[in-house]
N, C-alpha and C positions, 0 to 999 in steps of 0.2 A: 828413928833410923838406928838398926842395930850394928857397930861392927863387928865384922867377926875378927877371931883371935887369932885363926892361922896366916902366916905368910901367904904371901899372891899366888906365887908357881906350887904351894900346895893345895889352891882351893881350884885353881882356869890347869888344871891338868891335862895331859896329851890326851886324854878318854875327850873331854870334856873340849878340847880345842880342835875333834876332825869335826864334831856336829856346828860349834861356833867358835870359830877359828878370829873373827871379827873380836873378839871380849877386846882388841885393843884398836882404833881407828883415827886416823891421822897422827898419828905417832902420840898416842897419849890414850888412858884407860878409856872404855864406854863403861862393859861391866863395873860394877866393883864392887870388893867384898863384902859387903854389908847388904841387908835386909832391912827391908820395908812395911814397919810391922802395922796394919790393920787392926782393927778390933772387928769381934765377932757382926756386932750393930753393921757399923760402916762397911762389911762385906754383903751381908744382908741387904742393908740398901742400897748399893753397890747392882746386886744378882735384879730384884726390883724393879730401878728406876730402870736396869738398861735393857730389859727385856721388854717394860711396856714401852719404852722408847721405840724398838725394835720393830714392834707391831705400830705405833704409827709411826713410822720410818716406811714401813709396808704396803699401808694402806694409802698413804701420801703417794709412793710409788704409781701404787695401781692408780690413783685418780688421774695422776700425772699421764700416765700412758692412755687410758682411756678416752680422759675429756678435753685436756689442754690440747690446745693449737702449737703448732710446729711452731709457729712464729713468739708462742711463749716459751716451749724448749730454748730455742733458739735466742732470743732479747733476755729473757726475766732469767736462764740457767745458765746459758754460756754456751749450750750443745751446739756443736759443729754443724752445718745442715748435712750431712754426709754421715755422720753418726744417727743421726734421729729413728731411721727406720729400723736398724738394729736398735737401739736403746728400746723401743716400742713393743719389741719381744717378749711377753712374759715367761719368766724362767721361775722355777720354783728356789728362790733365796740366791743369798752371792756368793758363797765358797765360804768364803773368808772376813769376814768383816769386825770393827774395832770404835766404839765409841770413845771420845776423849772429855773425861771431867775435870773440874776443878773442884777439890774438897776446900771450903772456905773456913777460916778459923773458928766462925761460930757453929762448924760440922756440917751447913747446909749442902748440897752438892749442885753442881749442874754442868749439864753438857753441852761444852763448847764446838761441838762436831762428829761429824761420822766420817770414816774411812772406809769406802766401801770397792773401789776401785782396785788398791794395789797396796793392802795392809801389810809391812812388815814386820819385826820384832816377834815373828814366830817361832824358832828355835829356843831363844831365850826365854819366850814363858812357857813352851809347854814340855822343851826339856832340862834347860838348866837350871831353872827355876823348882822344879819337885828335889830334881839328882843333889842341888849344891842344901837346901835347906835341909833334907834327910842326911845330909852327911855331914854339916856343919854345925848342926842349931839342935837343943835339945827343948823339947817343948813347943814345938813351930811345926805347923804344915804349909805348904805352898795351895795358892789358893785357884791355881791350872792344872791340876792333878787330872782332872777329866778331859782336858783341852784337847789332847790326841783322839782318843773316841769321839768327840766332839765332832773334829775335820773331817775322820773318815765316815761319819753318818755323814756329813752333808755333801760331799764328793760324791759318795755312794747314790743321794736321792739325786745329785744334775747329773752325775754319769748315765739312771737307771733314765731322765727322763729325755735324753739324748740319744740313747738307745730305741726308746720307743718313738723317736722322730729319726728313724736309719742311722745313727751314727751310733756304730757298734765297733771300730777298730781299735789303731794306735793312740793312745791317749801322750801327746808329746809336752815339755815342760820347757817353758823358755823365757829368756832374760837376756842382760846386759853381762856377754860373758867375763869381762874383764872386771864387772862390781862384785868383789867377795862379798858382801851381807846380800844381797840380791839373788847370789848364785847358792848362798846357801839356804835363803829362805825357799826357796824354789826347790833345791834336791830332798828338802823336808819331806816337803809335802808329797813329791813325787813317791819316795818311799814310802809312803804312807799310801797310797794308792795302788802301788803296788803288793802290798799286804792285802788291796781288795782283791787281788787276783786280775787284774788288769795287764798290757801289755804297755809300760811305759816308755820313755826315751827321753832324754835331755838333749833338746835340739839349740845350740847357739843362735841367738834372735838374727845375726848378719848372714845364718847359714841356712836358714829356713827360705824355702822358693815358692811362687804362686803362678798360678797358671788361669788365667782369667776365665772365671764361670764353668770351674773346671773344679779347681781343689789345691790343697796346699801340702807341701811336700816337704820332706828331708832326706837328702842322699835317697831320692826314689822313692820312700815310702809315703804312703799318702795318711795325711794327718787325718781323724776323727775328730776330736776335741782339742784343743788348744789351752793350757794354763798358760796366761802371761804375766808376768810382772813385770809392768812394764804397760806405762799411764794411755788409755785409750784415746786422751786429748793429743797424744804424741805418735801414736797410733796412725790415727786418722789421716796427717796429711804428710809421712812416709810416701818418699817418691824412690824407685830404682837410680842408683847412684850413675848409672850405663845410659839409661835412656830416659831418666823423668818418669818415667811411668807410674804413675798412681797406685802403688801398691796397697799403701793403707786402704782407700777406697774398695780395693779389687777383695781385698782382706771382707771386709764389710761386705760385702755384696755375697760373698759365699756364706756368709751369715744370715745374711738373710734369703739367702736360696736352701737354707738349711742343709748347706753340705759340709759346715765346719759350725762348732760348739765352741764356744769360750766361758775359760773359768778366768775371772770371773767373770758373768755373762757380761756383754753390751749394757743391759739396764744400769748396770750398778754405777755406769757413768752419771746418771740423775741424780743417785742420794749422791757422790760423790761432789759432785757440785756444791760450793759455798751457798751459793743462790736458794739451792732446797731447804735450807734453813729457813729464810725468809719464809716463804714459800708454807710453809710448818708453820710459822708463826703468821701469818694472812690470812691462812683457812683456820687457824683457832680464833684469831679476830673475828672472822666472818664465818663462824661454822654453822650456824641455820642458813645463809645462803647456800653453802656448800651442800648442807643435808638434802636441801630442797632440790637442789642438781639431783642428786642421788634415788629421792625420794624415802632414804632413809639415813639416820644420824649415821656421818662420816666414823667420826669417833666416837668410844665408848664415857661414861662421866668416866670410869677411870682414869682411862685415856689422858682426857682435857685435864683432867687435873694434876695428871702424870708431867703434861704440859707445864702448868702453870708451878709446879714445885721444881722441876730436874731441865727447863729449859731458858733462856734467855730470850729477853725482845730482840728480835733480828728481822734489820727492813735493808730494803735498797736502797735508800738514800735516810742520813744523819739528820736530818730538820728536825723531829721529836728531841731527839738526845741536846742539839745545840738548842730548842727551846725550853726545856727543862735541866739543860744546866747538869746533865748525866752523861759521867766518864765514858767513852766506848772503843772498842776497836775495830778498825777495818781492816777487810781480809779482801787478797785476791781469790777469785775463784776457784782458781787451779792451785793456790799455794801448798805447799806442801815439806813438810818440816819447818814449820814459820817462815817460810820464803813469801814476802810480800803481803806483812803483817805490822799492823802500825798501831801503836796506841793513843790514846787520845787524852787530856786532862777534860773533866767537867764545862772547862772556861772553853774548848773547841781547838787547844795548842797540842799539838806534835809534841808527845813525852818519847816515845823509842817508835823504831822500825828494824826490822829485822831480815836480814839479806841472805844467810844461811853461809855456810864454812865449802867455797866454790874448791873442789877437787882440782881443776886444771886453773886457777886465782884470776879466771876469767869474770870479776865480779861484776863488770858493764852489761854482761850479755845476761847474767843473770836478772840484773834491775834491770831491764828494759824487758823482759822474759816476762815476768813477774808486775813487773811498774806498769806495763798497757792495758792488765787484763782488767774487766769488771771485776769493782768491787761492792761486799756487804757491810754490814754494819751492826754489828751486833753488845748487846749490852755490856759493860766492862765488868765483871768480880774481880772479888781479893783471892790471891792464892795465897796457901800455906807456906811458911818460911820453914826450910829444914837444913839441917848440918849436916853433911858427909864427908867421912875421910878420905881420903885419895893420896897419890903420891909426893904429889905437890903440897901438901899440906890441908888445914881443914876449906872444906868450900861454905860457903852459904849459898843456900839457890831457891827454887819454888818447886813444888811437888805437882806434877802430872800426871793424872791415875788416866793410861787407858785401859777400857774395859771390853774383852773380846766377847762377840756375841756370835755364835757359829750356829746356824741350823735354828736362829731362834733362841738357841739357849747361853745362857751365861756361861763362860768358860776361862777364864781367870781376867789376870791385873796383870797390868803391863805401867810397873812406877819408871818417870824420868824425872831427873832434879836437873833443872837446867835454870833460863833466863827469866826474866818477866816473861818472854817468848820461849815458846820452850823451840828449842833450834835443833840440827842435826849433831851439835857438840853437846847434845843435854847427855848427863850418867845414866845409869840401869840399875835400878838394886832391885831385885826377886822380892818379888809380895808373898806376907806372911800374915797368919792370924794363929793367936792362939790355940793349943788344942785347950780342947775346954776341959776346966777342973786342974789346970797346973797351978792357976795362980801366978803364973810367969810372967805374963803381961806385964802386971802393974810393979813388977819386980824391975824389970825392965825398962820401963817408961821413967 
């Protein structure tokens, strides 16, 4: 962890505060001035693990939609029955999507999840993250340089492939208008779609209206595509606040009548799910059953071995780990910023749980939100201990590298130094590597 030299209000500048205005949240830093410096190796495998990840993340997918029974969406994932036949859609990729690793101290990596549903911390890596290291750091690139071209190719292939199932209009962009990181990750993207030559709009999620087997509207205009940010589990069972009316549902239903497109599609609710981990690690357990469904090997040896180096053992129920005496943790389904994330010691005791930093300190409705849902269980690692300065003085915390995967392709690091959990109060410091032949690095380290 690098800090850097200059004062605060000379590095989060009013350029740099209309894109992410958020650098500060709950009255205390997120950003902070420091970088996260990588090595060229650990970017590399980094770009690697999460690409072949990606692909089966994909493939998992398809098998999922093809051959599983609603009643396994539904028990073994979490899927709403209401969601199932939109989820069932195959869409060409999610928008946006974000792998989450743990670098362990002896360098090995693995990944502890995919975000595939409603990824943020998008501003931050693919714009302030190049802007602040070229202006602050000599010898340092940012390692999201491409992250923007990245977005707009894969917008561009679900816009093109929306288009050619009739949805050629307004492409509208929508969230939680009162969540500043939410509304700004969202006018990102929009302007970047807009650079497609698209006709966009930012429609407030409360102001957005539907019209049953009809189509969905804002102030008149009738929507083509839909970005939301904004979790399709919460989606789902949206009732009109007047009359009850099942909008979520009614929402879905034009989806699947193919008169309304979402970025990210319906599918992406599957990989989003805790449970598809599992899921990923069942069919590698049992992958000649699986081929044999198929009639040909599900996964590549790559693949499986991609498996067996950059993933964790993750089941539905703890009995292996409490019979062999192996640390673990269990995750709600739906969690999200460690909300409803519990660790475990070796011996099967309760070491941490993790509730998340409640905005309106509603923290009951959270546990109970969070506390009901299924959960997985997945193998415990070590994270990396690192120092960062801050205002308050120095922190010690754990490094969280996520890694954005857009279109297939690798497209940077997203560091957070937070808890054993890494929560909604974890820091930000812009990932960096080397440029090669400074020698800077190890100057550095």
């Amino acid at each position: 962890m690098i800090q850097l030299k200059k004062a605060r209000h000379d590095i989060f500048t009013e350029e740099i505060e209309k894109i992410v205005p958020y650098h500060r949240m709950y009255g205390k830093e997120y950003c902070l001035p420091s970088v996260t410096l990588y090595s060229e190796e650990e970017a590399l495998q980094l770009k690697y693990a999460s690409e072949l990840l990606d692909s089966v993340y994909t493939k998992t997918l398809r098998f999922t939609q093809r051959y599983l029974p609603d009643t396994f969406l539904q028990e073994q994932l979490g899927i709403p029955a209401a969601l199932i036949p939109a989820a069932r859609m195959e869409v060409p990729g999610h928008g946006v999507s974000r792998q989450d690793y743990i670098i362990q101290p002896d360098g090995s990596m693995k990944c502890i999840e995919n975000n595939t549903d409603t990824p943020t911390g998008i501003p931050e890596t693919s714009y302030l993250a190049p802007k602040l290291i070229a202006a602050h750091t000599d010898g340092y690139r940012a390692t999201s340089s491409e992250m923007r071209s990245h977005i707009k190719q894969a917008f561009s292939s679900l816009l093109t492939h929306y288009e050619q199932v009739g949805l050629s209009g307004s492409v509208a962009f929508t969230c939680y208008d009162g969540h500043l990181e939410d509304k700004c990750n969202t006018s990102y993207l929009m302007e970047i779609v807009r650079e497609l030559g698209y006709k966009v709009l930012y429609a407030p999620l409360s102001e957005l209206e539907i019209t049953r087997n009809d189509g969905l509207y804002y102030q008149g205009e009738r929507i083509s595509v839909l970005y939301r940010l904004y979790p399709l589990e919460y989606l789902v069972y949206d009732e009109a606040e007047d009359t009850g009316a099942q909008v979520g549902e009614w929402l879905l239903d034009l989806v699947t009548q193919e008169k309304l497109g979402l970025i990210n599609p319906a599918q992406s609710i599957i990989t989003q799910s805790k449970g598809f981990m599992a899921l990923i690690w069942s069919l590698f357990e049992r992958h000649e059953e699986a081929s044999d469904l198929l009639e040909e090997p599900l996964f590549t040896e790559e693949e499986l071995q991609a498996i067996t180096d950059f993933m964790l053992p993750t089941y539905y129920d703890p009995v292996l780990f409490h019979q062999n005496e192996v640390p673990y943790v269990a995750k709600s389904y739906w969690g999200r910023e460690g909300k409803g994330t519990s660790l475990y010691h070796s011996n099967g005791t309760l070491q941490e749980r993790e509730w998340g930093q409640s905005e309106d300190g509603n923290l009951e409705e959270v546990q109970s939100y969070y506390g009901q849902q299924p959960v997985i269980y997945q193998q415990r690692c070590m994270m990396e201990e690192v120092k960062v300065h801050r205002e308050e003085g120095l922190y010690t915390g754990y490094l969280l590298t996520g890694v954005y995967v857009i279109g297939g392709r690798y497209s940077g690091l997203l560091p957070r130094v937070g808890g054993r959990i890494t929560g909604d109060m974890a820091y930000y410091c812009p990932a960096a590597v080397s440029v090669s032949g400074t020698g800077k690095e190890e100057d550095d380290r």
